[in-house]
BALUM-449105 format. One line per field, with one value per residue (C-alpha): y, z negated, x negated. Coordinates in nm, 4 decimals. Each point is the difference from the previous one (the first is absolute). Layout:
v = c(Y:...);
w = c(Z:...);
u = c(X:...);
# end
This chain:
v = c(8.1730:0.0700:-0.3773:-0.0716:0.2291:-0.1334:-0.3066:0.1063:0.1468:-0.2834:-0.2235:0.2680:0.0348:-0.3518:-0.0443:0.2633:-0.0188:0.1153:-0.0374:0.1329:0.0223:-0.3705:-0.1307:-0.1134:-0.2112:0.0621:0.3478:-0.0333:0.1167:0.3663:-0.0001:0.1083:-0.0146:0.2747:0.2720:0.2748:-0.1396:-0.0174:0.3291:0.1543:-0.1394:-0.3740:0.0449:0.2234:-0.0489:0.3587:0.0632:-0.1629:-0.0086:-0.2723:-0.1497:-0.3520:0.0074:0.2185:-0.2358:-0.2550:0.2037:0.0861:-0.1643:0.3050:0.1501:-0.2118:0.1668:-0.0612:0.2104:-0.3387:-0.1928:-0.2641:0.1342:-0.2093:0.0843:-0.1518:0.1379:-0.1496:0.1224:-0.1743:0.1008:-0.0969:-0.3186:-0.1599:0.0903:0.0686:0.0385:0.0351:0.0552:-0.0637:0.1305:0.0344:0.1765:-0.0633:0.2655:-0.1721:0.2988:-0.0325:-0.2913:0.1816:0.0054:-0.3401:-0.0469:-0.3085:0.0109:-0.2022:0.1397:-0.1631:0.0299:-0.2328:-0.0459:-0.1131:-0.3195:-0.1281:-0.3104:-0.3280:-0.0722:-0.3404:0.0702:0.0179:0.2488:-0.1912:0.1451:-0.2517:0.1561:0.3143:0.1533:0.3119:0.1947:0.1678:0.1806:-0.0070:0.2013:-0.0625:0.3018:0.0241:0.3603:0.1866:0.3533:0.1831:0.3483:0.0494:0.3034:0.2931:0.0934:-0.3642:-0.2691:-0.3321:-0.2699:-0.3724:-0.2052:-0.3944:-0.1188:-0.3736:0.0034:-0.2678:0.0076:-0.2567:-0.0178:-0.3556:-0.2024:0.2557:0.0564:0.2762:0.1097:0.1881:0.2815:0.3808:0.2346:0.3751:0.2251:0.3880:0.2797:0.3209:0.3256:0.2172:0.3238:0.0692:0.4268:0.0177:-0.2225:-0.2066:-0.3701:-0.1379:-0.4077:-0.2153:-0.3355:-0.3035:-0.2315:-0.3517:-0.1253:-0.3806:-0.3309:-0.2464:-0.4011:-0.1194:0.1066:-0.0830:-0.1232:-0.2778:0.1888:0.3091:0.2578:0.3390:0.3362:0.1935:0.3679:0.1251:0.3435:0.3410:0.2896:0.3366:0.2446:0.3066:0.1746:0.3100:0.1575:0.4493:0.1814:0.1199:-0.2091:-0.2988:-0.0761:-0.3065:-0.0687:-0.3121:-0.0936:-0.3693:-0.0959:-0.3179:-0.2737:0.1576:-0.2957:0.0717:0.2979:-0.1408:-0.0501:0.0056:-0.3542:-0.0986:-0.1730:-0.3056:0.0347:0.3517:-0.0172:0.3669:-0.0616:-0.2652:0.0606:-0.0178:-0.1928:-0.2290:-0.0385:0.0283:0.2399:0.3309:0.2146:0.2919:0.2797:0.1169:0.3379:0.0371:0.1724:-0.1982:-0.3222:0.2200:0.0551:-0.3448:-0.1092:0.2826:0.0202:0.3174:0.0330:0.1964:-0.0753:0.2647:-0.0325:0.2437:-0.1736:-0.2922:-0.2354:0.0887:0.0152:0.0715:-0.1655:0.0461:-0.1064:-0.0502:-0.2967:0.1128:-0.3598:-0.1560:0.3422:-0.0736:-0.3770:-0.0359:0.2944:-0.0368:0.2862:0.0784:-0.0009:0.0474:0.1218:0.0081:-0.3368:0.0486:0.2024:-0.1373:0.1571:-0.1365:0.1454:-0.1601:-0.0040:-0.0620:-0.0760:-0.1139:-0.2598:-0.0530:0.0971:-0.0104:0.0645:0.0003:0.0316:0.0188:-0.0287:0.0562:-0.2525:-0.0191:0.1253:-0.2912:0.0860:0.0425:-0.2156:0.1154:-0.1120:-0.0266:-0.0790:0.0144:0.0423:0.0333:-0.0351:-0.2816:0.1967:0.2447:-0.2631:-0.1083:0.1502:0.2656:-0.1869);
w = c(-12.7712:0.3587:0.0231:-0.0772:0.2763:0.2894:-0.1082:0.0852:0.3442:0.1126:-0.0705:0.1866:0.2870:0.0594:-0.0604:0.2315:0.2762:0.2892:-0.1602:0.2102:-0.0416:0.0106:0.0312:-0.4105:-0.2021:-0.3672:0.1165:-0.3018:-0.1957:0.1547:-0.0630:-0.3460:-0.1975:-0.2287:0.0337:-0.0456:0.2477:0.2480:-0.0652:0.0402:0.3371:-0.1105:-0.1321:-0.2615:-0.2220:-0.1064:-0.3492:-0.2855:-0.2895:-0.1493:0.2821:0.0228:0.3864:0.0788:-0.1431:0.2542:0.2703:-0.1670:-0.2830:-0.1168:-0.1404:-0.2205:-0.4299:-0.3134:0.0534:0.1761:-0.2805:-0.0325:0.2664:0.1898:0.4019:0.2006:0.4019:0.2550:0.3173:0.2917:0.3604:0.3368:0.0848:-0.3593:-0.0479:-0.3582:-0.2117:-0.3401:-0.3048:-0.3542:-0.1692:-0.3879:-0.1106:-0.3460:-0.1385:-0.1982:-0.0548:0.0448:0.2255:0.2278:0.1562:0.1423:0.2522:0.1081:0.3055:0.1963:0.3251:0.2957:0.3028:0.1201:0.3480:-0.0460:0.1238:0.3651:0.1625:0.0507:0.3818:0.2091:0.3197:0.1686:-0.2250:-0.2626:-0.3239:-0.2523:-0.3131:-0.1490:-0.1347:-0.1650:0.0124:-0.2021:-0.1321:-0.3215:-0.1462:-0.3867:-0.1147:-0.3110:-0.0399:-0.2251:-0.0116:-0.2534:-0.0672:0.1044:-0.1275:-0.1187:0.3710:0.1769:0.0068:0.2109:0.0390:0.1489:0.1137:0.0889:0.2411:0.0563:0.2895:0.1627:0.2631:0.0723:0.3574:-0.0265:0.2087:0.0220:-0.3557:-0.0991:-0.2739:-0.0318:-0.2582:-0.0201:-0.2444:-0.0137:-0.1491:-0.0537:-0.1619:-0.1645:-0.1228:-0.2127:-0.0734:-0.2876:-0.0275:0.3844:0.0203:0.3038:0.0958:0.2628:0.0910:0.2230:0.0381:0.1784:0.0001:0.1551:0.0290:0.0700:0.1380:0.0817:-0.1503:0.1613:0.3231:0.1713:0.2740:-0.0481:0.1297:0.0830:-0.2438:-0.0165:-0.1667:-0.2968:0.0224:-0.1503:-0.0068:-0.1549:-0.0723:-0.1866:-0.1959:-0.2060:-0.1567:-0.2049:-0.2162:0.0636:-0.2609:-0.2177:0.2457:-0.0001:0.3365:0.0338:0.3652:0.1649:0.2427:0.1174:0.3041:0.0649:0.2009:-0.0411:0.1460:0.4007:0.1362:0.3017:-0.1505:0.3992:0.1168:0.3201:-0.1101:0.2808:-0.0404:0.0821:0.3596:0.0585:-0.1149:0.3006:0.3674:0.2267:0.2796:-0.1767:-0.3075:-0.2215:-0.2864:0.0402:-0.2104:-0.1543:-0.0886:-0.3044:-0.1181:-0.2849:-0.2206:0.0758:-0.1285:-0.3032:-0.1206:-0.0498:-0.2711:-0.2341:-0.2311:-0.1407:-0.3235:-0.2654:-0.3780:-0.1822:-0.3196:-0.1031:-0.4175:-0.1337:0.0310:0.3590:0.3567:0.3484:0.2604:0.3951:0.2557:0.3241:0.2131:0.2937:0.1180:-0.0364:0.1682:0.2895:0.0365:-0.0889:0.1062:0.3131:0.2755:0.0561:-0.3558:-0.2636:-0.2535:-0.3303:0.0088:-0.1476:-0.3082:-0.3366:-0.3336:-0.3630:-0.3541:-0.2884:-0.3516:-0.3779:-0.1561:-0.3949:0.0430:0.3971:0.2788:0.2958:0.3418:0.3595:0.2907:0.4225:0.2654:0.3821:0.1658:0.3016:0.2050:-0.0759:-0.3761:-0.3155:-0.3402:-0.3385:-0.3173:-0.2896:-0.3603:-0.3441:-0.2543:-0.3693:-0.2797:-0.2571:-0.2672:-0.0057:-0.0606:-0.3214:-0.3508:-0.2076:-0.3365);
u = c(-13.7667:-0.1913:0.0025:0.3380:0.1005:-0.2481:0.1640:0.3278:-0.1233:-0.1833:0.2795:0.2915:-0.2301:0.0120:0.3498:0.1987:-0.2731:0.2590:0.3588:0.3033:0.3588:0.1641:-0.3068:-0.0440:0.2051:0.2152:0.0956:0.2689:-0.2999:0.0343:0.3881:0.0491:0.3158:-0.1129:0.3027:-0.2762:-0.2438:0.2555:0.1082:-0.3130:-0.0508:-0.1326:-0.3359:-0.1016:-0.2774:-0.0865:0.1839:-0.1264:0.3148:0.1904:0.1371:-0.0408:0.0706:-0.2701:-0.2486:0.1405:-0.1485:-0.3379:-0.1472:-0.2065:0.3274:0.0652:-0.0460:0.1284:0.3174:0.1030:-0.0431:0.2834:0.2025:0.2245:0.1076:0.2724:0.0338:0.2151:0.1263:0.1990:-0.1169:0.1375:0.1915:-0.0257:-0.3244:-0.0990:-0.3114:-0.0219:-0.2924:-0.0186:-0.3205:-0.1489:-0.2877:-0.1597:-0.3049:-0.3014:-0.1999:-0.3511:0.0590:0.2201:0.3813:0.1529:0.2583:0.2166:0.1825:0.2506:0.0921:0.2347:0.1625:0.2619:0.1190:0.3608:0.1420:-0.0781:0.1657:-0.1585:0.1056:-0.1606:-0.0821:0.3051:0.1797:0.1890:-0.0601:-0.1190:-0.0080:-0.1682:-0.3706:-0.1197:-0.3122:-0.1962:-0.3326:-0.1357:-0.3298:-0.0945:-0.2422:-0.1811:-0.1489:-0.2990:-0.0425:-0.2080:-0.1353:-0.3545:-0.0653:0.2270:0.1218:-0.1277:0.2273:-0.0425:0.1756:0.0696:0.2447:0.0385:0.2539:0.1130:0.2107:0.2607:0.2224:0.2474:0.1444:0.2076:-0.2761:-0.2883:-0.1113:-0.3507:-0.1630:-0.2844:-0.1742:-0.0791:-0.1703:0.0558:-0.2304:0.0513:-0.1760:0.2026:-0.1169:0.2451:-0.0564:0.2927:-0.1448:0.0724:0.2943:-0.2437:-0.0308:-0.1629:0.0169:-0.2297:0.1850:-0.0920:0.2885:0.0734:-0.3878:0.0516:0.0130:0.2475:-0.0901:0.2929:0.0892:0.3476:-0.1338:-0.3172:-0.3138:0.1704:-0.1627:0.2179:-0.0726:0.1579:0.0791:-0.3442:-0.0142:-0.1881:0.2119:-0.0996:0.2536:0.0299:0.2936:-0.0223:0.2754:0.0515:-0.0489:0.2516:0.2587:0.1933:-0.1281:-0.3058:-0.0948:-0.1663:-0.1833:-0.1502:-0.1948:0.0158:-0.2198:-0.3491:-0.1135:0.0992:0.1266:0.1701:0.3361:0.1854:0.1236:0.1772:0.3426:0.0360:0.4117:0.0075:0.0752:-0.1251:-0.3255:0.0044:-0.0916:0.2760:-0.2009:-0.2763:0.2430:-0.3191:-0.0469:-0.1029:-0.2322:0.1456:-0.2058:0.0441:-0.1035:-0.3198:0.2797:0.3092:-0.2485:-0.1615:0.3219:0.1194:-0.2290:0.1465:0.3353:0.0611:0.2188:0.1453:0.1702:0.1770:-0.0361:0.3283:-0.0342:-0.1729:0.2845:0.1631:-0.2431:0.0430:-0.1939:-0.0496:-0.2448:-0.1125:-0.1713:-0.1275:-0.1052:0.3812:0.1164:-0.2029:0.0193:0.3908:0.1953:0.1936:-0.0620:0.2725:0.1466:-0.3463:0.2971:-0.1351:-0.2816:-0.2933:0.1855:0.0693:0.1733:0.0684:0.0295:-0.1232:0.2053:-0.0677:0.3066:-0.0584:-0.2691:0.0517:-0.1517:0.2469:-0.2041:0.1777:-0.1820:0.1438:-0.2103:0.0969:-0.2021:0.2459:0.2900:0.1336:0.0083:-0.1339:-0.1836:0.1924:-0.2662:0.0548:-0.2162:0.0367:-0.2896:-0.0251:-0.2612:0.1231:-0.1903:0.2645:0.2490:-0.1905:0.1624:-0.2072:-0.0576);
# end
Protein backbone atom coordinates (compact mmCIF):
# COMPACT_ATOMS: atom_id res chain seq x y z
CA UNK A 1 0.00 0.00 0.00
CA UNK A 2 3.05 2.62 0.93
CA UNK A 3 4.19 1.83 -2.58
CA UNK A 4 1.19 2.26 -4.40
CA UNK A 5 0.95 5.70 -2.98
CA UNK A 6 4.73 6.94 -3.63
CA UNK A 7 3.72 5.81 -6.93
CA UNK A 8 1.03 8.11 -7.26
CA UNK A 9 3.22 11.06 -5.85
CA UNK A 10 6.08 10.60 -7.92
CA UNK A 11 4.03 10.46 -10.93
CA UNK A 12 1.66 13.94 -9.75
CA UNK A 13 4.81 15.68 -8.92
CA UNK A 14 5.96 15.32 -12.27
CA UNK A 15 2.86 16.02 -13.90
CA UNK A 16 1.49 19.53 -12.48
CA UNK A 17 5.10 20.87 -11.96
CA UNK A 18 3.90 24.73 -12.19
CA UNK A 19 0.25 24.60 -13.67
CA UNK A 20 -1.74 27.98 -13.81
CA UNK A 21 -5.02 29.05 -14.88
CA UNK A 22 -5.32 28.80 -18.91
CA UNK A 23 -2.22 27.54 -19.02
CA UNK A 24 -3.39 23.44 -19.43
CA UNK A 25 -5.45 21.89 -21.90
CA UNK A 26 -9.11 19.64 -21.69
CA UNK A 27 -10.37 21.96 -18.97
CA UNK A 28 -13.92 20.25 -19.92
CA UNK A 29 -12.60 17.67 -17.51
CA UNK A 30 -13.22 20.14 -14.44
CA UNK A 31 -16.78 21.08 -15.80
CA UNK A 32 -19.07 18.50 -14.58
CA UNK A 33 -22.60 17.94 -15.65
CA UNK A 34 -23.45 16.21 -12.44
CA UNK A 35 -26.63 18.40 -11.08
CA UNK A 36 -25.27 17.66 -7.48
CA UNK A 37 -21.69 18.54 -8.15
CA UNK A 38 -22.68 21.67 -9.54
CA UNK A 39 -24.81 22.38 -6.83
CA UNK A 40 -22.42 21.94 -4.30
CA UNK A 41 -20.07 24.35 -5.79
CA UNK A 42 -18.39 21.87 -8.62
CA UNK A 43 -16.28 19.53 -6.82
CA UNK A 44 -17.24 17.42 -4.08
CA UNK A 45 -15.76 14.26 -3.25
CA UNK A 46 -16.52 13.94 0.50
CA UNK A 47 -19.84 11.73 0.81
CA UNK A 48 -19.61 8.29 0.11
CA UNK A 49 -23.56 6.92 -0.80
CA UNK A 50 -25.08 5.61 -3.84
CA UNK A 51 -24.54 8.24 -6.05
CA UNK A 52 -23.10 7.35 -9.17
CA UNK A 53 -21.97 11.05 -9.81
CA UNK A 54 -19.94 11.29 -6.89
CA UNK A 55 -17.82 8.44 -7.98
CA UNK A 56 -17.14 10.55 -11.15
CA UNK A 57 -15.23 12.90 -9.04
CA UNK A 58 -13.37 10.35 -6.80
CA UNK A 59 -12.95 6.85 -7.45
CA UNK A 60 -12.59 5.83 -3.74
CA UNK A 61 -16.42 6.25 -3.40
CA UNK A 62 -17.38 3.99 -5.33
CA UNK A 63 -19.41 0.46 -3.13
CA UNK A 64 -21.74 -1.98 -3.80
CA UNK A 65 -24.78 0.28 -3.09
CA UNK A 66 -23.90 1.33 -6.80
CA UNK A 67 -24.26 -1.82 -8.10
CA UNK A 68 -26.07 -1.72 -11.54
CA UNK A 69 -26.95 1.77 -11.36
CA UNK A 70 -27.39 3.76 -14.34
CA UNK A 71 -26.72 7.95 -14.42
CA UNK A 72 -27.68 10.37 -17.06
CA UNK A 73 -26.53 14.42 -16.38
CA UNK A 74 -26.77 17.10 -18.85
CA UNK A 75 -26.74 20.72 -18.55
CA UNK A 76 -26.61 23.60 -21.23
CA UNK A 77 -24.27 26.60 -20.29
CA UNK A 78 -23.63 29.85 -22.08
CA UNK A 79 -23.97 30.49 -25.83
CA UNK A 80 -24.94 26.79 -26.79
CA UNK A 81 -22.67 25.36 -24.70
CA UNK A 82 -23.65 21.99 -23.29
CA UNK A 83 -22.08 19.02 -21.54
CA UNK A 84 -23.54 16.03 -20.74
CA UNK A 85 -22.61 12.35 -18.80
CA UNK A 86 -23.88 8.98 -18.91
CA UNK A 87 -22.30 6.60 -16.33
CA UNK A 88 -22.90 2.69 -15.01
CA UNK A 89 -21.47 1.07 -12.19
CA UNK A 90 -21.51 -2.77 -11.78
CA UNK A 91 -20.31 -4.47 -8.05
CA UNK A 92 -18.17 -7.84 -8.30
CA UNK A 93 -17.57 -8.30 -4.74
CA UNK A 94 -14.31 -9.35 -3.80
CA UNK A 95 -12.96 -7.90 -6.96
CA UNK A 96 -14.30 -4.56 -6.36
CA UNK A 97 -16.83 -1.69 -7.90
CA UNK A 98 -16.52 -0.75 -11.77
CA UNK A 99 -17.43 2.35 -13.44
CA UNK A 100 -17.90 3.33 -17.21
CA UNK A 101 -18.09 6.76 -18.14
CA UNK A 102 -18.75 8.92 -21.16
CA UNK A 103 -18.45 12.52 -20.59
CA UNK A 104 -18.63 15.61 -23.30
CA UNK A 105 -18.71 18.99 -23.97
CA UNK A 106 -19.73 20.44 -27.23
CA UNK A 107 -19.03 23.85 -28.49
CA UNK A 108 -21.97 24.54 -30.81
CA UNK A 109 -21.71 25.33 -34.43
CA UNK A 110 -19.03 27.92 -35.75
CA UNK A 111 -18.82 29.17 -39.41
CA UNK A 112 -16.33 28.13 -41.91
CA UNK A 113 -15.29 31.72 -43.41
CA UNK A 114 -12.03 32.05 -46.19
CA UNK A 115 -10.08 34.74 -45.62
CA UNK A 116 -11.94 37.45 -46.77
CA UNK A 117 -15.18 36.82 -44.88
CA UNK A 118 -17.43 34.72 -47.03
CA UNK A 119 -18.80 32.01 -45.10
CA UNK A 120 -18.24 28.66 -46.69
CA UNK A 121 -20.03 26.27 -44.85
CA UNK A 122 -20.17 25.14 -41.16
CA UNK A 123 -18.07 22.93 -38.23
CA UNK A 124 -18.69 21.84 -34.72
CA UNK A 125 -16.54 21.26 -31.79
CA UNK A 126 -16.27 19.16 -29.28
CA UNK A 127 -14.56 17.19 -26.23
CA UNK A 128 -14.86 13.81 -25.42
CA UNK A 129 -13.30 11.78 -22.18
CA UNK A 130 -14.08 7.83 -21.96
CA UNK A 131 -13.40 6.69 -18.15
CA UNK A 132 -13.35 3.30 -16.90
CA UNK A 133 -13.28 3.33 -12.98
CA UNK A 134 -12.30 0.69 -9.90
CA UNK A 135 -12.98 1.36 -6.47
CA UNK A 136 -12.89 -1.20 -3.72
CA UNK A 137 -13.03 -1.39 0.07
CA UNK A 138 -9.70 -1.70 1.71
CA UNK A 139 -10.58 -2.28 4.90
CA UNK A 140 -13.86 -1.67 6.90
CA UNK A 141 -13.47 2.33 6.88
CA UNK A 142 -10.56 2.43 3.79
CA UNK A 143 -11.69 2.65 0.46
CA UNK A 144 -9.45 3.47 -2.69
CA UNK A 145 -9.99 3.77 -5.87
CA UNK A 146 -8.86 4.37 -9.73
CA UNK A 147 -9.84 5.77 -12.66
CA UNK A 148 -8.65 5.66 -16.54
CA UNK A 149 -9.37 8.45 -18.85
CA UNK A 150 -9.02 8.40 -22.78
CA UNK A 151 -9.50 11.77 -23.86
CA UNK A 152 -10.21 13.51 -27.48
CA UNK A 153 -10.92 16.71 -28.54
CA UNK A 154 -11.96 17.62 -31.90
CA UNK A 155 -11.51 21.29 -33.01
CA UNK A 156 -12.39 20.91 -37.03
CA UNK A 157 -8.53 21.15 -38.12
CA UNK A 158 -6.71 20.91 -34.72
CA UNK A 159 -7.55 17.49 -33.38
CA UNK A 160 -5.81 16.00 -29.42
CA UNK A 161 -5.98 13.24 -27.49
CA UNK A 162 -4.25 12.36 -24.67
CA UNK A 163 -4.74 10.15 -21.13
CA UNK A 164 -5.23 10.68 -17.31
CA UNK A 165 -5.56 8.49 -14.23
CA UNK A 166 -7.15 9.58 -10.96
CA UNK A 167 -6.51 7.97 -7.87
CA UNK A 168 -8.28 8.72 -4.41
CA UNK A 169 -8.31 7.36 -1.00
CA UNK A 170 -11.67 7.54 1.41
CA UNK A 171 -12.16 6.87 4.98
CA UNK A 172 -15.80 6.51 6.33
CA UNK A 173 -16.57 6.50 9.61
CA UNK A 174 -20.55 5.28 9.50
CA UNK A 175 -20.64 5.61 14.00
CA UNK A 176 -19.56 9.33 13.45
CA UNK A 177 -21.33 10.06 10.29
CA UNK A 178 -17.31 11.25 8.93
CA UNK A 179 -15.58 10.99 5.52
CA UNK A 180 -12.62 12.32 4.55
CA UNK A 181 -11.20 12.11 0.62
CA UNK A 182 -7.64 12.62 -0.78
CA UNK A 183 -8.09 12.78 -4.60
CA UNK A 184 -5.65 13.19 -7.27
CA UNK A 185 -7.44 13.69 -10.47
CA UNK A 186 -6.37 14.41 -14.16
CA UNK A 187 -2.61 12.84 -13.92
CA UNK A 188 -1.66 12.65 -17.70
CA UNK A 189 -0.21 13.04 -20.96
CA UNK A 190 -1.24 14.06 -24.24
CA UNK A 191 -0.03 11.32 -27.43
CA UNK A 192 -1.44 13.56 -29.80
CA UNK A 193 -1.03 17.04 -29.52
CA UNK A 194 -2.96 19.67 -31.77
CA UNK A 195 -0.24 21.25 -32.73
CA UNK A 196 3.01 18.86 -34.07
CA UNK A 197 5.72 19.30 -31.32
CA UNK A 198 3.79 21.51 -29.19
CA UNK A 199 3.33 19.42 -25.93
CA UNK A 200 0.46 21.01 -23.59
CA UNK A 201 -0.62 20.15 -20.03
CA UNK A 202 -3.85 18.65 -18.48
CA UNK A 203 -5.45 20.13 -15.41
CA UNK A 204 -3.58 17.81 -12.81
CA UNK A 205 -4.45 18.60 -9.58
CA UNK A 206 -4.52 17.42 -5.56
CA UNK A 207 -7.46 18.36 -3.59
CA UNK A 208 -8.41 17.23 0.10
CA UNK A 209 -12.13 17.12 1.65
CA UNK A 210 -14.18 16.23 4.60
CA UNK A 211 -17.86 16.45 5.31
CA UNK A 212 -19.47 15.37 8.49
CA UNK A 213 -23.23 14.94 9.18
CA UNK A 214 -24.64 16.90 13.06
CA UNK A 215 -25.92 14.89 15.22
CA UNK A 216 -29.37 14.25 15.65
CA UNK A 217 -29.85 16.87 12.48
CA UNK A 218 -30.65 16.82 9.01
CA UNK A 219 -27.82 19.09 8.39
CA UNK A 220 -24.22 17.40 6.65
CA UNK A 221 -21.57 20.08 5.94
CA UNK A 222 -18.54 20.06 3.49
CA UNK A 223 -15.63 21.25 3.02
CA UNK A 224 -12.78 20.73 0.03
CA UNK A 225 -9.49 22.41 -0.49
CA UNK A 226 -8.43 22.20 -3.55
CA UNK A 227 -4.89 22.40 -5.50
CA UNK A 228 -2.57 21.10 -2.71
CA UNK A 229 -0.12 21.17 -5.19
CA UNK A 230 0.66 25.28 -5.36
CA UNK A 231 -0.63 27.77 -3.24
CA UNK A 232 -0.30 30.72 -5.51
CA UNK A 233 -3.69 30.55 -7.04
CA UNK A 234 -3.46 34.81 -8.13
CA UNK A 235 -2.98 35.38 -11.99
CA UNK A 236 -2.75 38.63 -13.93
CA UNK A 237 -5.66 38.52 -16.66
CA UNK A 238 -3.83 40.32 -19.94
CA UNK A 239 -7.59 41.65 -21.09
CA UNK A 240 -8.27 43.34 -17.97
CA UNK A 241 -7.22 46.76 -18.82
CA UNK A 242 -6.93 47.77 -15.04
CA UNK A 243 -4.53 45.33 -14.28
CA UNK A 244 -2.46 47.30 -17.09
CA UNK A 245 -0.18 50.35 -16.62
CA UNK A 246 -1.44 53.37 -18.06
CA UNK A 247 2.07 54.56 -19.42
CA UNK A 248 4.25 51.32 -20.31
CA UNK A 249 0.91 49.44 -21.21
CA UNK A 250 2.52 46.33 -19.51
CA UNK A 251 0.94 44.25 -16.79
CA UNK A 252 1.07 45.09 -13.41
CA UNK A 253 1.47 42.90 -10.33
CA UNK A 254 -1.28 42.88 -8.00
CA UNK A 255 -0.73 42.04 -4.55
CA UNK A 256 -2.81 39.84 -3.29
CA UNK A 257 -3.42 39.29 0.35
CA UNK A 258 -2.12 35.64 2.20
CA UNK A 259 -5.97 35.23 3.02
CA UNK A 260 -7.68 36.56 -0.04
CA UNK A 261 -5.26 33.61 -1.95
CA UNK A 262 -5.89 30.89 1.03
CA UNK A 263 -9.31 31.22 0.49
CA UNK A 264 -9.58 30.32 -3.07
CA UNK A 265 -8.56 26.75 -2.92
CA UNK A 266 -11.66 26.00 -0.58
CA UNK A 267 -15.60 25.31 -1.36
CA UNK A 268 -17.65 25.14 1.50
CA UNK A 269 -21.06 23.22 1.37
CA UNK A 270 -24.04 21.96 2.96
CA UNK A 271 -26.99 19.07 2.08
CA UNK A 272 -30.06 18.85 4.08
CA UNK A 273 -31.11 15.80 4.28
CA UNK A 274 -35.04 16.80 5.44
CA UNK A 275 -36.16 12.52 4.45
CA UNK A 276 -34.48 9.90 2.54
CA UNK A 277 -36.08 10.65 -0.71
CA UNK A 278 -36.08 14.68 -0.91
CA UNK A 279 -32.45 16.94 -0.29
CA UNK A 280 -31.43 20.37 -0.19
CA UNK A 281 -28.15 21.48 -1.31
CA UNK A 282 -26.06 24.90 -1.16
CA UNK A 283 -22.53 25.94 -1.53
CA UNK A 284 -19.97 28.23 -1.96
CA UNK A 285 -16.72 28.66 -4.31
CA UNK A 286 -14.63 31.07 -3.14
CA UNK A 287 -12.19 30.75 -6.21
CA UNK A 288 -15.14 31.48 -9.01
CA UNK A 289 -16.32 34.33 -6.48
CA UNK A 290 -13.09 35.91 -6.74
CA UNK A 291 -12.02 35.30 -10.33
CA UNK A 292 -15.63 35.93 -12.00
CA UNK A 293 -17.63 38.40 -10.13
CA UNK A 294 -17.74 41.82 -11.55
CA UNK A 295 -16.77 44.77 -9.00
CA UNK A 296 -19.04 46.53 -9.35
CA UNK A 297 -21.89 43.95 -9.48
CA UNK A 298 -20.29 40.41 -7.46
CA UNK A 299 -24.30 39.64 -7.14
CA UNK A 300 -24.68 36.22 -6.18
CA UNK A 301 -21.31 34.32 -8.26
CA UNK A 302 -19.64 32.01 -6.56
CA UNK A 303 -23.17 30.54 -5.02
CA UNK A 304 -24.90 27.47 -6.15
CA UNK A 305 -28.32 25.61 -4.96
CA UNK A 306 -30.16 22.30 -6.04
CA UNK A 307 -32.43 19.68 -4.40
CA UNK A 308 -32.25 16.23 -5.09
CA UNK A 309 -35.57 13.90 -5.48
CA UNK A 310 -36.54 10.14 -5.36
CA UNK A 311 -39.62 9.74 -7.01
CA UNK A 312 -40.60 5.72 -7.39
CA UNK A 313 -37.40 4.38 -8.84
CA UNK A 314 -35.89 7.94 -9.98
CA UNK A 315 -33.61 10.08 -8.85
CA UNK A 316 -34.33 13.62 -10.20
CA UNK A 317 -31.23 16.02 -9.25
CA UNK A 318 -31.10 19.88 -10.32
CA UNK A 319 -28.33 21.83 -9.69
CA UNK A 320 -27.69 26.17 -10.54
CA UNK A 321 -24.62 27.63 -10.34
CA UNK A 322 -23.86 31.53 -10.62
CA UNK A 323 -20.69 31.54 -12.39
CA UNK A 324 -21.35 35.10 -13.83
CA UNK A 325 -23.22 38.37 -13.98
CA UNK A 326 -23.88 37.44 -17.07
CA UNK A 327 -25.90 34.38 -15.87
CA UNK A 328 -26.32 31.18 -14.62
CA UNK A 329 -25.70 26.90 -15.54
CA UNK A 330 -29.19 24.96 -14.79
CA UNK A 331 -28.07 20.83 -14.47
CA UNK A 332 -29.77 18.41 -14.58
CA UNK A 333 -29.36 14.18 -14.09
CA UNK A 334 -31.27 11.32 -13.70
CA UNK A 335 -30.09 8.07 -11.94
CA UNK A 336 -31.65 4.80 -11.12
CA UNK A 337 -30.61 1.23 -10.15
CA UNK A 338 -32.03 -1.32 -12.90
CA UNK A 339 -32.18 -3.89 -10.08
CA UNK A 340 -35.14 -2.27 -8.79
CA UNK A 341 -36.78 -2.54 -12.06
CA UNK A 342 -36.32 -6.40 -11.99
CA UNK A 343 -39.71 -8.48 -10.79
CA UNK A 344 -39.64 -10.41 -7.34
CA UNK A 345 -40.16 -14.10 -8.46
Amino acid sequence: MKKWWLLVLLIWAIDVRSQDGGRTVYSFLEVPASARIAAMGGTFITVKDHDVNAALQAPSLLNAEMDNSLSFSMVSMFDGVRLGDASYVLDKAKYGTFLASMHYASYGDFKLTNEFGDVEGSFKAADYCLSLGWGYQYRPRFSVGSTFKVIYSDYYLYNAAGAALDFSATYQDTASNFTATILFRNIGWQFDNYVTGSQEQLPGEALVGFSKRLSHTPLRFSVTYRHLEKFDLSYTDPNNLSDLDPLTGEAQVKEISFGNNLSRHFILGSEILLSKNFHLRAAYNFQRRQELSVDTRPGTTGFSLGFGLKISKFVLSYGRAKYHLAGSSNQFSISMNLSEFTKKK
